[in-house]
N, C-alpha and C positions, 0 to 999 in steps of 0.2 A: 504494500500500500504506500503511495507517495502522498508525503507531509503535503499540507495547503499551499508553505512554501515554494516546494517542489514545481509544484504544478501552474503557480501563479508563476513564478520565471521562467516555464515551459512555453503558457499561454502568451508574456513577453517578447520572447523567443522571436513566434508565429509574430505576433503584429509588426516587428520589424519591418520584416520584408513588406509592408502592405503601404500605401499612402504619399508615397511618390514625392516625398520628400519633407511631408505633413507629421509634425508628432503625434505619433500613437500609443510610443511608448507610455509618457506621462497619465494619459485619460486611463490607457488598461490596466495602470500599475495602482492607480487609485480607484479604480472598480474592484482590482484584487484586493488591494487591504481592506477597504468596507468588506467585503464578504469574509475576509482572512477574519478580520475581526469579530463580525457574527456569528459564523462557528465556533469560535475560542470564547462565546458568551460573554464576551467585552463588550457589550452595549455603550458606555460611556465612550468609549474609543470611536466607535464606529458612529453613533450622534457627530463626535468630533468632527468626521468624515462628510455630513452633508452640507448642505449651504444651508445658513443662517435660517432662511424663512420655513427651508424643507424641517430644518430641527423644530421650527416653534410651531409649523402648523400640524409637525406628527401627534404630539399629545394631546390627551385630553387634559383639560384646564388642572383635575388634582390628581395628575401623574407626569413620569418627568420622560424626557425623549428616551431616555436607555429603558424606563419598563414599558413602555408605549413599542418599541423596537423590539425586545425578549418576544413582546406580546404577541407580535406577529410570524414570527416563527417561521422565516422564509428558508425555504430548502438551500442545499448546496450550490453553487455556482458551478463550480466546476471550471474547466480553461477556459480562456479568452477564446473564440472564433473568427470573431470579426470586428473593427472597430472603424466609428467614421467621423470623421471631425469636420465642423462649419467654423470655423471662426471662433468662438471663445464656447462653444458648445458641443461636444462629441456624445454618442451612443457607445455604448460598447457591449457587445454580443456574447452571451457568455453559456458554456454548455445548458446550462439550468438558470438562467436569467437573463436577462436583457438591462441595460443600467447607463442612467443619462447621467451628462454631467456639462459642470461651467467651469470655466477658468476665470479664477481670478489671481491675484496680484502673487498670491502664497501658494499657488496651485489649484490643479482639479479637485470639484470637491461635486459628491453627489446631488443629484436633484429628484432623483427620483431610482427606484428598485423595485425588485419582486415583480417585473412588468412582463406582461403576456398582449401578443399581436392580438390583436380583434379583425378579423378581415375589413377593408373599407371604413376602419374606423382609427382612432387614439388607441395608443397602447393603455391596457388597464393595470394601473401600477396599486401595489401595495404600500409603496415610500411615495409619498410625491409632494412638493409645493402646491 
């Protein structure tokens, strides 16, 4: 069995080659640590990992974004697949998740997870601002 580690510098690895001169690395390395971090039941860490509004709109009023996150109990991620970056905005594709994300000044930071395509529609996200 390969550590979360493991697999998360695998799924790195993969986005290299992809995006034509576009950082991918950055976006997939911060889609890997939030999920690195919700496996290992680090909720406070992985809160860390979203954007400001994503943290304050997860919770309900008397509970705080790490048990509001526990709460949710999103499955494994698995490697990166694919990732695609706009401008201060990237997706990144991952065997058992889908996970959007912004750039800002200090890095990628999540905006949304736990997200499943809907044909013809909005991905329907578990994390989202």
């Amino acid at each position: 069995m390969r550590s979360p580690f493991a697999v998360a510098a695998l799924g790195l690895a993969l986005t290299l080659t992809a995006g034509c001169g576009v950082d991918t690395a950055s976006p997939a390395g911060a889609a890997a640590r939030f999920h690195t971090a919700v496996a290992a039941h680090q909720d406070a860490a992985a809160c860390a990992l979203l954007t400001p509004k994503t943290a304050e709109k997860l919770p309900d009023p008397d509970e705080t974004c790490a048990q509001a996150l526990a709460a949710l109990k999103l499955g494994p991620a698995g490697r990166v697949t694919g990732v695609e970056v706009w401008g201060d905005d990237a997706l990144v594709r991952m065997a058992g998740d889908t996970v959007f994300l912004h750039r800002f000044s200090d890095g990628w930071r999540v905006t949304a997870a736990g997200c499943e395509p809907r044909r013809d529609l909005p991905y329907d996200c578990e994390v989202e601002d």
